[in-house]
C-alpha positions in Angstrom: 31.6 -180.8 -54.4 35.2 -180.3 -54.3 37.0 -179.9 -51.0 39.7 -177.3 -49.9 43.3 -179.7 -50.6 41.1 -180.6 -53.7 41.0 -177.0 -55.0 44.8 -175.8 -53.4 45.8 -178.7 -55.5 44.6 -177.3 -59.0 46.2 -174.2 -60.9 44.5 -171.8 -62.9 46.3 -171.7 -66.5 46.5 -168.9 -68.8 47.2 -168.7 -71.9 48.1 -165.7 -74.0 48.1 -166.2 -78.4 49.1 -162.5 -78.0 52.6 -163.7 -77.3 52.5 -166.0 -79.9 52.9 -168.9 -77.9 51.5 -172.7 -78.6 49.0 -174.6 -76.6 49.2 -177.9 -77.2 48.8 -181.6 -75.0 51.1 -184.4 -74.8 50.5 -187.7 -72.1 47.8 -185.5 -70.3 49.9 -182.6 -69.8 49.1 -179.2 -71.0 51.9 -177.8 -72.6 53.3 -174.1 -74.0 55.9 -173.4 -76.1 57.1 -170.3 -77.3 57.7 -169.3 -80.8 61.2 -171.2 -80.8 59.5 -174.2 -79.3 60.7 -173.9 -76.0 58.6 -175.0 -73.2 57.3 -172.3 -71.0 54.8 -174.4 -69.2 54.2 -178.0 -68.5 51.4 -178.7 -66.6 49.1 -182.0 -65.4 45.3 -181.4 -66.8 45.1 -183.2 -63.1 45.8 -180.4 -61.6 44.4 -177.5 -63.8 41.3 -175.4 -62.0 40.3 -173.2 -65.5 42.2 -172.6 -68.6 41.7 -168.9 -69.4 43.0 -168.0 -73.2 43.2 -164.7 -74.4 42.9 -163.6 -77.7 41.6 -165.1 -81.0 43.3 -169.1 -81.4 41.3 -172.2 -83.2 39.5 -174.3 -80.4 40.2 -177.8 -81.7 38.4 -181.3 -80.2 41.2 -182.4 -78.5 41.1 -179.6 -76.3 37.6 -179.7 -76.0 37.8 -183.3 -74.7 40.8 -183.0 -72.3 38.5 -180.3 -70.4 35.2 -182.4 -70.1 37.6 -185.5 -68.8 39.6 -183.6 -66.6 36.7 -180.8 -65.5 38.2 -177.7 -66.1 36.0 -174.8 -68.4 37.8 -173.0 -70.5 37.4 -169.0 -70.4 37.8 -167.2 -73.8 39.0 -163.6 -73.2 39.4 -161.1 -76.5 42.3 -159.3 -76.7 40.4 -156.7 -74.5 39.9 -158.9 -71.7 36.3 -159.3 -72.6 34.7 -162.5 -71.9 33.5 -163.9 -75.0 32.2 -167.1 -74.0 32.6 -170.4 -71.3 33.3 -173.4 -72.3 31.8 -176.4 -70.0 30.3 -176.3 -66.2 30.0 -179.8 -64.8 27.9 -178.5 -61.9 25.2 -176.3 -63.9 22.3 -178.8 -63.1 22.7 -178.4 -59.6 18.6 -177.8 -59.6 18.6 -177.9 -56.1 20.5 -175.1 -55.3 18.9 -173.1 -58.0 15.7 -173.9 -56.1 17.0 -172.4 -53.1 18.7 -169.0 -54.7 15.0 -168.1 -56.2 13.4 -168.2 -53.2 16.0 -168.3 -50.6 15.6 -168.6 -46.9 16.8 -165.1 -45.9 15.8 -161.9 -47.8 17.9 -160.8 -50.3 18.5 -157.2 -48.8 19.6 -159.2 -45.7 22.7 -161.2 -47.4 23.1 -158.1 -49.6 23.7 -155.8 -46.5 26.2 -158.4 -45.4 28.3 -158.3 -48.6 28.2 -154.7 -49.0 29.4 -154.4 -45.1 32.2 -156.1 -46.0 33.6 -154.3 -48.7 33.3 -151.0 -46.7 34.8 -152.2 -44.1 38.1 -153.7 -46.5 38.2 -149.9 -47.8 38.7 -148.7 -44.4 41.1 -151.5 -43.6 42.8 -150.1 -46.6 43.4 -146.8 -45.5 44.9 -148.0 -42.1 47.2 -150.1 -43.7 48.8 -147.3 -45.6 52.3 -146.8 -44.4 51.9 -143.8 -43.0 48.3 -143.6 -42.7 48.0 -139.2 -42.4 44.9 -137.5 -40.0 42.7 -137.4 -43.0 43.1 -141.4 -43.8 42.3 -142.2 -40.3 39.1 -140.1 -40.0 37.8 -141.4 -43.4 38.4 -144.7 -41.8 36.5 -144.7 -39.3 33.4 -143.0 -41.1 33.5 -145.6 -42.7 33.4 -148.0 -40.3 30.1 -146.0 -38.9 28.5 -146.8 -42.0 29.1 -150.3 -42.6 27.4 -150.8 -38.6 24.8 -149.0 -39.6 23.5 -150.1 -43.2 20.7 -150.9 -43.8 18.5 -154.3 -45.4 16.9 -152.1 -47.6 19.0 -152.4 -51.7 17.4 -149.0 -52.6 19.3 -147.0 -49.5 21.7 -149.5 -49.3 23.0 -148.3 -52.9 23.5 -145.0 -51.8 25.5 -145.7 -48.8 27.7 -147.7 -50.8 28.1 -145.3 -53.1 29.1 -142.6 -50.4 31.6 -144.9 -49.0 33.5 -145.9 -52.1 33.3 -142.0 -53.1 35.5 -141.1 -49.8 37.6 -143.9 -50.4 38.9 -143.5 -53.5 39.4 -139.9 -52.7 41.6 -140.6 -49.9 42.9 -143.8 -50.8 44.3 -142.8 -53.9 44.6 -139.2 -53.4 48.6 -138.3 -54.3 47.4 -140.1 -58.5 45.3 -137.0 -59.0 42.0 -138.8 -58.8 39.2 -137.1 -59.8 36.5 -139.7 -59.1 35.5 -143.5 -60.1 34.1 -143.7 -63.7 33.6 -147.0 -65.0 34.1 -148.4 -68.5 34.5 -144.3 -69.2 38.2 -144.9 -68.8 38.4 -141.6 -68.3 42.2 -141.8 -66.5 44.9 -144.6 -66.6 43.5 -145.5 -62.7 40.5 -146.1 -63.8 41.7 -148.2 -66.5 42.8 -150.0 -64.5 40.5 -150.6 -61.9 37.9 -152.0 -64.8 41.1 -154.4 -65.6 41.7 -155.4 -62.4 37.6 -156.0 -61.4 37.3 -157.6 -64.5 40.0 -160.3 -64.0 38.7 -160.6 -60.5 35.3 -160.8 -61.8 36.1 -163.7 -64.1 37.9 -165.5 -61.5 35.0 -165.4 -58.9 33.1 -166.7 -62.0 34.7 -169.8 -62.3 34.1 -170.9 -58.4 30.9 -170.0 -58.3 30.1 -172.3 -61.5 31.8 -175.4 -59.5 28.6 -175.4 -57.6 26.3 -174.4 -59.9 24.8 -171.1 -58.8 22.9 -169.6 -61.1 25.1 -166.8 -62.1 22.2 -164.2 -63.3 20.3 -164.2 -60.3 22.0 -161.6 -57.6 20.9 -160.6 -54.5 22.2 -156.5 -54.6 22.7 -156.0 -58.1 19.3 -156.0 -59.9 18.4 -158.3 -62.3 19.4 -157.0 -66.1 19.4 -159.1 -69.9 22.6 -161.2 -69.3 23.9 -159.4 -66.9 25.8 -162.1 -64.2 24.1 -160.0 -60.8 25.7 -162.5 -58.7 29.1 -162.3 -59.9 28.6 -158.7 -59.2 27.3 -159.2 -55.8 30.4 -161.7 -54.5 33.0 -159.8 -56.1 32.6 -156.7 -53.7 34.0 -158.0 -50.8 36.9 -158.9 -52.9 37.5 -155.4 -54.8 40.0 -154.2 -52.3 42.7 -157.1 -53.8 42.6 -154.8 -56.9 42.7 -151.0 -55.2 45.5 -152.2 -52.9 47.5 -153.9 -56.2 47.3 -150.5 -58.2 48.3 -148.1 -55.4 51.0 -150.7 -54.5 52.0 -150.5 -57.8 52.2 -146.4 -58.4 54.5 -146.7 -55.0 56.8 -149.1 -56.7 57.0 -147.6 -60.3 55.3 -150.9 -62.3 52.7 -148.5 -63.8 54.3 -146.7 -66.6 52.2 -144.4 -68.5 53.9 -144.7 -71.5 51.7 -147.9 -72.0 48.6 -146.3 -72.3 47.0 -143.5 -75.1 44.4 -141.1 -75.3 42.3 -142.3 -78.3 39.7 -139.7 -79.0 37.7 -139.1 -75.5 39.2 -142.2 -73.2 42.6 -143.6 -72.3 43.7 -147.3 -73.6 45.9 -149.7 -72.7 48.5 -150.9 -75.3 47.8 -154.0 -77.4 51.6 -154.5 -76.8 51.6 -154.0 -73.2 48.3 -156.0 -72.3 50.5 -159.3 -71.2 52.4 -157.3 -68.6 49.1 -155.7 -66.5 47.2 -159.0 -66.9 50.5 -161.1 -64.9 50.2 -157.7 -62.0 46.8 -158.4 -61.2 46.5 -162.2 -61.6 49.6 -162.7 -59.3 47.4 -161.0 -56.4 44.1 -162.7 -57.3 45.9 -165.8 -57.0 47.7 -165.1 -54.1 44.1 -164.9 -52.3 42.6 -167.8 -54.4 42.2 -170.2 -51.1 40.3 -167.3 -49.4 38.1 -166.6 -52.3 37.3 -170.4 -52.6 36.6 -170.6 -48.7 34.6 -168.2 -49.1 32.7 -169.3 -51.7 32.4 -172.7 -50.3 31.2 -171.9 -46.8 28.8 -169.5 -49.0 27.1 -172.4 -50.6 27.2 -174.9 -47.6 25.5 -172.0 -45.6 22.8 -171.8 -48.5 22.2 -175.4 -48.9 22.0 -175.8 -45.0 19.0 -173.2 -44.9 20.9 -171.6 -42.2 19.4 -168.0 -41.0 22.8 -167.6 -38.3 24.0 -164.9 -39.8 27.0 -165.1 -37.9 28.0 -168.1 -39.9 27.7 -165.9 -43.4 31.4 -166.1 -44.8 33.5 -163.4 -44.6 36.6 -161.9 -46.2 38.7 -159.8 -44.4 42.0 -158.5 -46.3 
């Protein structure tokens, strides 16, 4: 299992072929070059976490072997930021643990009402962070904070609540980018856009520590069960989503967002192939910056599974 220094010692690598950049190895180092063969990044395989490329490049042996010897898995990202596939997950026969996710020692409505408490209460943490939080930010707040005391362990209510609570949020949070309401993978807006961006990235990321163990990715605990649909993934990353709504407002306030990179195709907004490089660095710089507490969190999650412990005080938590 690997330990904290361990982890704070690795880097997470990507690589774009978008820019036209070259991936290559030399004496165990991962190397990238730009187009005039200038080295953008040198970096020990030693230290390298995951290796996530985007867009379309030939996967050759070499780079295949360097990841089994070194333990990294490779992400593949289209051009889109979809994943298209994983390659390698040195902890995927961890048999025990699987064991104990299928018929775990606490109900799943019990560790899902813990999750979902936590993202409600980020989201009001959120809105009394703002600068200038206003009357309206306050009292949304602390609704909020009345529902995450009092959800319940039941996913079928449980749903609704959080439904309620990221409705109010998002209407107050990001209330002065005419938001109109959350529609995913509609992209109806450039916000949410966006958001599906920024939760995907963060998505991916919580991905890649979760395989270091071995969960079994498909099998959630609030997110039902669908065909290849990774539930669990779905279920850690909500804690985490407020990294992503604070990184777009934060964004809007200091002018990075520039609608001039996005177009309306036909019924939905898009992001420019051109301009893809530029949101994917905005978001991965704050998803790193939490990486430790994400991996913490992660860890103790496991430790807490693997111990059979029902002290529910000792669930993990993530508090931004």
């Amino acid at each position: 299992m690997m330990s904290r220094p361990d982890f704070l010692y690795k880097q997470v690598i990507f690589y774009s072929a978008l820019d036209k950049d070259v991936l290559s190895f030399r004496a165990d180092n991962l190397i990238i070059t730009d187009a005039q063969k200038h080295v953008r990044l040198q970096h020990s395989c030693h230290k390298t976490f995951a290796l996530f490329i985007i867009g379309n490049i030939t996967v050759t042996t070499v780079l295949l072997k360097k990841a089994k010897t070194y333990g990294f898995p490779i992400f593949l990202l289209g051009s889109n930021f979809h994943l298209d596939s994983v390659i390698g997950n040195a902890a995927e026969g961890n048999t025990l643990l699987r064991k104990k996710q299928y018929i775990p020692h606490v109900p799943p409505e019990e560790i899902a009402r813990l999750l979902i408490r936590q993202k409600i209460r980020n989201q009001a943490s959120l809105l009394r962070k703002n600068r200038t939080p206003s009357a309206l930010d306050k009292a949304i707040a602390l609704e909020l904070d009345n529902i995450a005391s009092e959800l319940p362990a039941d996913c079928s209510v449980l749903r609704g609540k959080e439904g309620t609570a990221s409705h109010m949020f998002f209407q107050a949070y990001f209330k002065n980018l005419n938001w109109k309401r959350r529609a995913p993978r509609c992209k109806e807006d450039i916000t949410n856009v966006l958001l599906d961006i920024g939760y995907t990235y963060l998505f991916y990321f919580m991905e890649s520590l979760l395989s270091l163990y071995g969960f079994d990715l498909y099998c959630g605990v609030f997110h039902t069960f669908f065909y290849h649909r990774k539930s669990l993934v779905c279920d850690m990353v909500e804690p985490f989503r407020c990294i992503i709504d604070h990184r777009i407002r934060k964004a809007h306030a200091l002018a990075q967002i520039n609608p001039d990179d996005f177009f309306f195709d036909k019924d939905h907004w898009e992001l420019s192939y051109a301009k893809q490089i530029k949101y994917i660095r905005l978001f991965m710089k704050d998803i790193l910056e939490y990486k430790e507490m994400m991996f913490c969190f992660v860890r103790k999650y496991y430790l807490w599974f693997m111990n059979d412990s029902e002290e529910l005080d000792a669930f993990p938590t993530f508090q931004i």
